[in-house]
C-alpha positions in Angstrom: 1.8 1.3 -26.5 0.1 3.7 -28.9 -3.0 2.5 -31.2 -0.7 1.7 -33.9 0.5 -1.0 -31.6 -3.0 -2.6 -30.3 -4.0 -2.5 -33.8 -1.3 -4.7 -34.8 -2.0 -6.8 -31.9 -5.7 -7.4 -31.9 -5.8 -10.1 -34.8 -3.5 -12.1 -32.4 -4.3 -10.8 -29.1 -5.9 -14.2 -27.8 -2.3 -15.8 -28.0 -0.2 -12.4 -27.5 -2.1 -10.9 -24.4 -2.3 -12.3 -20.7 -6.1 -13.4 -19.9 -7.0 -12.0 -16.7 -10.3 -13.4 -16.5 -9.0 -16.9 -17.4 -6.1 -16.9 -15.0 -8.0 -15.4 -12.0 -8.9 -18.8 -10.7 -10.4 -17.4 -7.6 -12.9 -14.9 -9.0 -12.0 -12.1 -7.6 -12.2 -9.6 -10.0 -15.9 -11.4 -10.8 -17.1 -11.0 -7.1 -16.0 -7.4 -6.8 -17.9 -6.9 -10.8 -20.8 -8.5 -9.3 -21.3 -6.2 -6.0 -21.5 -3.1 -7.7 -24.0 -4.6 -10.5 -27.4 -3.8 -11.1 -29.8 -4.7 -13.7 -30.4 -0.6 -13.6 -27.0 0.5 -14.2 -24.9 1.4 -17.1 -21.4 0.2 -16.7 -18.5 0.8 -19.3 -15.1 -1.6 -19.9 -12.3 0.7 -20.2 -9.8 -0.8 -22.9 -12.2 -3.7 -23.8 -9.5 -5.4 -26.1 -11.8 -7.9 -28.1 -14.6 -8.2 -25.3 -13.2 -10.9 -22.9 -15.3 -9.6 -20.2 -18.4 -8.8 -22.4 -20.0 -11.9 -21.3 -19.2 -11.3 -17.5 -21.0 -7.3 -17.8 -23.3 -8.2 -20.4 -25.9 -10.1 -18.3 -25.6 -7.9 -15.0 -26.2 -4.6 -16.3 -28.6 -2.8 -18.2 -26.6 -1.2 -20.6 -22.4 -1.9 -21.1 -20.5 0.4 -23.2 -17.2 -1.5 -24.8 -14.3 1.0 -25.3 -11.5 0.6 -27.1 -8.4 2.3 -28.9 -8.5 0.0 -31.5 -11.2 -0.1 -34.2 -10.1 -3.8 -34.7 -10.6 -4.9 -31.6 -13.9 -3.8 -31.2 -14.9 -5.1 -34.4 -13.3 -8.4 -33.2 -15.2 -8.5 -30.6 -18.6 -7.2 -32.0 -18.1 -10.3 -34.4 -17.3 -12.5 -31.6 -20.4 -11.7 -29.0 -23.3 -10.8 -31.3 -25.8 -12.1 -28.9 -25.0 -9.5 -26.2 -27.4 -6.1 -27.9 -27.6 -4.4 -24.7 -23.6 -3.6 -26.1 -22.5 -0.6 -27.4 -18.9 -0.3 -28.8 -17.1 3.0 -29.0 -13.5 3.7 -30.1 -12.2 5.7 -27.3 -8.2 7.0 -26.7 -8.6 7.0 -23.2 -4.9 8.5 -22.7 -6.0 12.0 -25.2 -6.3 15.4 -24.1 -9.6 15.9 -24.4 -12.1 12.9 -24.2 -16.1 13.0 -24.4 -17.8 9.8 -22.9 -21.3 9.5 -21.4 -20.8 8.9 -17.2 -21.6 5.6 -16.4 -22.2 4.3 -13.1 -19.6 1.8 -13.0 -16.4 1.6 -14.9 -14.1 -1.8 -15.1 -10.6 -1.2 -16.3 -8.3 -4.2 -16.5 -4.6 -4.0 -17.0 -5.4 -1.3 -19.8 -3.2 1.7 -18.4 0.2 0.1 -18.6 1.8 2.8 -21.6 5.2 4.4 -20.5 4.0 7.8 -21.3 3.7 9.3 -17.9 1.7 12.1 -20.0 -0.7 9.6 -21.4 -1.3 7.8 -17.7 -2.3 11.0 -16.5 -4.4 11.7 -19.2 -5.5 8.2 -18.4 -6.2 8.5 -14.8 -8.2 11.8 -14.9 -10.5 10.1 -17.7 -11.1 7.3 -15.4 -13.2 10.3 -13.2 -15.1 11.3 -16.7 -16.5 7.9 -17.6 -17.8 7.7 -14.2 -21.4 9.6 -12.8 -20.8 11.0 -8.9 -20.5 8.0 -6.6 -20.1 6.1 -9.1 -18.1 2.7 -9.1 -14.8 1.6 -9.9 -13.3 -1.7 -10.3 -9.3 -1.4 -11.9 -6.8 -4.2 -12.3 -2.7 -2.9 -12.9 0.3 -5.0 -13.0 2.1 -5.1 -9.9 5.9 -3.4 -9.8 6.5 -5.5 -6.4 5.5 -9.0 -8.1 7.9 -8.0 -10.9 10.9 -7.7 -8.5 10.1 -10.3 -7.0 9.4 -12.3 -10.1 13.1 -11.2 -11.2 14.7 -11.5 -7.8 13.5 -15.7 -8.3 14.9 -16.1 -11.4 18.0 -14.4 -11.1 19.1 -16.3 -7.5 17.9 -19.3 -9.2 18.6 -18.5 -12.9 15.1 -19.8 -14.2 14.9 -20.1 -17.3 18.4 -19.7 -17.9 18.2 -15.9 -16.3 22.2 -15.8 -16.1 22.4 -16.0 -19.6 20.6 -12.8 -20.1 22.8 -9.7 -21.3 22.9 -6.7 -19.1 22.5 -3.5 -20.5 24.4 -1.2 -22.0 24.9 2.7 -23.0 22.1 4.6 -24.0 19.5 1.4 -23.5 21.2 0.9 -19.9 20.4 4.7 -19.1 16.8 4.4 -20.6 16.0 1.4 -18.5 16.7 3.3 -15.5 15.4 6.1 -16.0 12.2 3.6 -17.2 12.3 1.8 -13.7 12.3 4.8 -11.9 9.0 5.1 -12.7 8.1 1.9 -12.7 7.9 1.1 -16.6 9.7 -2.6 -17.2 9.7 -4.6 -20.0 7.0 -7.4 -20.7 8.2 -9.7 -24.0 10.4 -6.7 -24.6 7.7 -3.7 -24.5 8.1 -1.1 -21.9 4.9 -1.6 -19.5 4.2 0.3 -16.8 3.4 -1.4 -13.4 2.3 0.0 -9.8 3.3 0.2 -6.3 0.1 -0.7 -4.4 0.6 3.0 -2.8 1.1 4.7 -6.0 -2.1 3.2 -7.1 -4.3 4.5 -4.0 -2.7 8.2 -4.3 -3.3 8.4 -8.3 -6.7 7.3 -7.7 -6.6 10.2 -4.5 -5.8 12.9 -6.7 -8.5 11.6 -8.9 -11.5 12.6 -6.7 -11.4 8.1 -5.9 -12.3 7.1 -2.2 -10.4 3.9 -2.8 -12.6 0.6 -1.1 -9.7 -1.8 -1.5 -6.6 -2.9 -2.9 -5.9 -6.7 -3.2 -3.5 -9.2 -4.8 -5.0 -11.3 -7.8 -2.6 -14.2 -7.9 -1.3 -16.0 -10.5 0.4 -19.3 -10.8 4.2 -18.8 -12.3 3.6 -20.6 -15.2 2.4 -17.3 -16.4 6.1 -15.9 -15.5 8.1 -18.7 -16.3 8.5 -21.2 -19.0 10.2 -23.5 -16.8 9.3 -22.5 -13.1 10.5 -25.2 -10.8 8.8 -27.9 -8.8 9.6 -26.6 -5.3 8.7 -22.8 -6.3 5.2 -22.4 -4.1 3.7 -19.6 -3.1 3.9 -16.5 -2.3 3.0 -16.0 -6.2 2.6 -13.1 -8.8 0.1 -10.8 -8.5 -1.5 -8.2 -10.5 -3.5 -5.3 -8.1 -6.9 -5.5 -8.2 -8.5 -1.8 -6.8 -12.2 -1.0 -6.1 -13.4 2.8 -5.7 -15.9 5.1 -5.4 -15.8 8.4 -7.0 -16.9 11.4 -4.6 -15.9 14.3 -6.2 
């Protein structure tokens, strides 16, 4: 997932790209945005796609940077929110080598770090700590490696959507996808996307200079992992992680 790629994607990204927001039907993510806001602070959206949370930020803070790897996103979603001027869009490669950003003193970064590049999450992860001031806040949102297994475990035992028929592996693409899940990179509609282990998550944000508040599931119905998920299948469901922090150092 390079800019190449969410350039391609960002003139169909509404039918392409999970919606969070929309498909958090308890408001999590919301409440947690809401805590840290203040009609004082500056807060930045860390891989703002086309501004899908624009209208959530825009109203609580004072100022809201919009960040982005791809210049068409953020002109998407200039076009799309012109009412919101307390805005500013930037295009930012979060994952480069070297990164200058403004500290803000709040940061919300949903389900934005998911390349396979262990390089480029590092990157990632230590330019999480620029865009924040000293005690500033953190809200991220990654997808969950234990849902996934779990999510596969389902359809495999009882082969939903036709799991059985799917080819396993073979040669050099069986050897890259396990070398890929060793570090927790799986496919989603065939792109390798990295997900977390909710313990991976709190020592990445460690090593960071994070004090990490809290880690929580965001649920999801399985319609949003199934075509076909069947009547009986309840709950538990699939989660993405929702994480807040504070950064002390």
């Amino acid at each position: 997932m390079d800019r190449k790629y969410w350039e391609t994607m960002a003139p169909k990204y509404d039918e392409e790209i999970f919606d969070v927001l929309r498909n958090d039907k308890s408001g999590i993510i919301v409440k947690a945005i809401e805590e840290m806001a203040s009609p004082e602070k500056t807060v930045i959206d860390i891989g703002c796609a086309i501004g899908k949370w624009l209208p959530v930020l825009s109203p609580l803070f004072k100022r809201v940077i919009a960040a982005d790897i791809s210049a068409i996103n953020l002109k998407i979603a200039e076009e799309k929110y012109p009412e919101y001027t307390n805005v500013e869009y930037e295009r930012m490669d979060m994952s480069a080598d070297d990164l200058t950003v403004t500290p803000c003193d709040t940061a919300i970064c949903i389900n934005a770090i998911l390349t396979d590049s262990l390089e480029k999450r590092i990157n990632f992860f230590q330019s999480l700590s620029l865009c924040l001031q000293k005690e500033g806040s953190l809200v991220l949102v990654v997808p969950s490696l234990e849902s996934k297994l779990y999510t596969n475990i389902i359809a495999n035992r009882w082969n939903v959507d036709d799991a059985h028929d799917d080819e396993d592996p073979a040669g050099k693409k069986a050897i890259l996808q396990i070398n890929n899940i060793k570090q927790g990179v799986t496919d989603i509609d065939n792109v390798p996307t990295k997900h977390y282990l909710k313990e991976e998550l709190e020592l990445l944000l460690t090593l960071e200079g994070f004090e990490v508040r809290r880690i929580e599931k965001i649920n999801y119905g399985w319609n949003t992992e199934f075509h076909k998920p069947p009547k009986w299948l309840k709950g538990p469901y699939p989660w993405d992680w929702m994480c807040t922090a504070k950064k002390i150092k």
